[in-house]
C-alpha positions in Angstrom: 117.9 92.7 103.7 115.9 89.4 103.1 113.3 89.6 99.9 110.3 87.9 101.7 108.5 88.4 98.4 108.6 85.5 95.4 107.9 87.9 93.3 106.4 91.5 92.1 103.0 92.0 92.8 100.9 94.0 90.4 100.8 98.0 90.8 98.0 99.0 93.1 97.1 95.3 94.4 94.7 95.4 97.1 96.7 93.0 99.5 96.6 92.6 103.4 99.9 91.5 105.0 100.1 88.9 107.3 103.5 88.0 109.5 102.4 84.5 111.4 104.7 82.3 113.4 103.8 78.8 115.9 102.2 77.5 112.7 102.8 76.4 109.4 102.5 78.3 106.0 100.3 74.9 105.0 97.6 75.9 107.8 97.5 79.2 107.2 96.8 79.2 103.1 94.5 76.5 103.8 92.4 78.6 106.0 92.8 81.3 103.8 91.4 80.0 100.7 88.5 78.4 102.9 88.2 82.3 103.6 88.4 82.5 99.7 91.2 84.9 99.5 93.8 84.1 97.1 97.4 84.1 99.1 100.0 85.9 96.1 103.4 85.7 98.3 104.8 84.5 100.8 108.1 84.3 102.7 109.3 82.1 105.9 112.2 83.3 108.2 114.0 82.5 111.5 110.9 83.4 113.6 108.4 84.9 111.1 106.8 83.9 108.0 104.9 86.7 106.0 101.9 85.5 103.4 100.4 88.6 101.2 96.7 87.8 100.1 93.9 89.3 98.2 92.1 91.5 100.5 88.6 91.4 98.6 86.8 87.8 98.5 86.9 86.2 95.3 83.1 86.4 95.2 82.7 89.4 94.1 79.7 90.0 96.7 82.7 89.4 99.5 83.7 93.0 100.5 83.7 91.8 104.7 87.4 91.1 106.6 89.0 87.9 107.2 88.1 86.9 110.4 91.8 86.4 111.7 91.1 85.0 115.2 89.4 81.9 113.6 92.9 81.6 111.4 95.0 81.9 114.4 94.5 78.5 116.6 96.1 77.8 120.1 100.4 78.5 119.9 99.3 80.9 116.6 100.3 84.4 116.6 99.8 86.5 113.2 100.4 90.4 112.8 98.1 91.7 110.0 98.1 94.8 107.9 95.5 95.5 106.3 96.8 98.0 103.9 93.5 99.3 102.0 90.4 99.0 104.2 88.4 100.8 102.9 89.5 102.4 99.0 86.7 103.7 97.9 86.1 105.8 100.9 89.8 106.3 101.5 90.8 104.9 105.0 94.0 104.9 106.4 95.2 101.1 107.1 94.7 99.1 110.0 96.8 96.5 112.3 95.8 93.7 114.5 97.7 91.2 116.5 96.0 87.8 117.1 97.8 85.4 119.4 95.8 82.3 120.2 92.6 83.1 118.4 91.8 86.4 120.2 92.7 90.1 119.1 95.2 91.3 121.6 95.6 94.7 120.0 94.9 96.7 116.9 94.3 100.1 115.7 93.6 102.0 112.7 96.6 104.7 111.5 93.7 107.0 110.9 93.7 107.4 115.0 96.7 105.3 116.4 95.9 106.5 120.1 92.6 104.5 120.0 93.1 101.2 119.9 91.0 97.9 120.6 91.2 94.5 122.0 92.3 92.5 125.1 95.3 94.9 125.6 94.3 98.6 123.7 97.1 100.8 125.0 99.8 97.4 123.8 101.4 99.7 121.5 100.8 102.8 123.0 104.0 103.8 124.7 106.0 102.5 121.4 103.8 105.2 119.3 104.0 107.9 121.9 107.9 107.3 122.2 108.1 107.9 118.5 106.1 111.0 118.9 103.6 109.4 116.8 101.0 110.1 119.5 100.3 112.1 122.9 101.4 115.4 123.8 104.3 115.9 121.9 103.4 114.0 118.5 105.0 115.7 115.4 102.0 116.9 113.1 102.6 114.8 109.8 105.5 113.3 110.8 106.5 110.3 109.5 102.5 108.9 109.8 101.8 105.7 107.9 105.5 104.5 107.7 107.0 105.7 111.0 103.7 103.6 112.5 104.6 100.8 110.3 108.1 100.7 111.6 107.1 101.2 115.3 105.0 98.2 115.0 107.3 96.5 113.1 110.1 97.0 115.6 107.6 96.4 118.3 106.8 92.3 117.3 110.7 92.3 115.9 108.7 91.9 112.3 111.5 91.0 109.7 112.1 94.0 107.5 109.1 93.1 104.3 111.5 94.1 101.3 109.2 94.4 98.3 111.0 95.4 94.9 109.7 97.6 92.6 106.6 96.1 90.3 108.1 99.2 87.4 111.7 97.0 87.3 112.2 93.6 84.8 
């Protein structure tokens, strides 16, 4: 596997995942920081790049979510994770896919079947053939990570190896 990561992130970092491609790594931080959220890694492959950023402004007043469409200009794709929503109230993550500026799809792993955007059922028959949702969805199951994957396998995002913060 490819480490996409330049190194360990601190235990329990609030971060959002972002997998971009049809623009540069330059563009993206710079819009980024205009956003004031501090990018912490960042990888480039074959077709997708992956940049991990602070998901909390760095005014501390700044709790809202990066508005990703206004990132993603004409040729621009991204596929974010946002991995802690919502902490303190404990939310399940959320994904979104942005390709030219718009949301084409996204959903929150709370409810998977509900999604929202130009194309809301996009990743619908990738979840339901996972039994992730519909009729025959496995209760527990693999939840967060088998979504993940599905997703993941979905856009053909490269495999996000992360090693372990506890290691030297």
């Amino acid at each position: 596997m490819t480490h996409w990561i330049r190194r360990p992130l601190p235990p329990h970092e609030e971060v959002n995942v972002v997998f971009f491609r049809g623009m540069s790594l330059d563009e993206l931080v710079r819009g980024l920081l205009a956003a004031q959220r501090m990018p912490l890694a960042y990888g480039k492959g074959a077709d997708w790049g992956v940049i991990m950023h602070d998901m909390l402004g760095w005014d501390s007043d700044d709790h809202g979510l990066v508005d990703y469409g206004r990132l993603c200009r004409a040729g621009g794709e991204l596929a974010v994770f946002v991995t802690e929503p919502c902490i303190a109230k404990a939310h399940g993550p959320e994904f979104g896919y942005y390709r030219d500026g718009r949301l084409i799809t996204g959903l929150s792993f709370e409810t998977p079947s509900y999604g929202v955007g130009e194309r809301p059922d996009l990743l619908a028959s990738v979840l339901a053939a996972a039994n992730l949702i519909g009729p025959h969805a496995e209760c527990g199951g693999d939840g967060e990570a088998g979504i993940a994957r599905s997703i993941a396998a979905h856009f053909s995002l490269p495999d996000l190896d992360l090693p372990d913060p506890a290691l030297p």
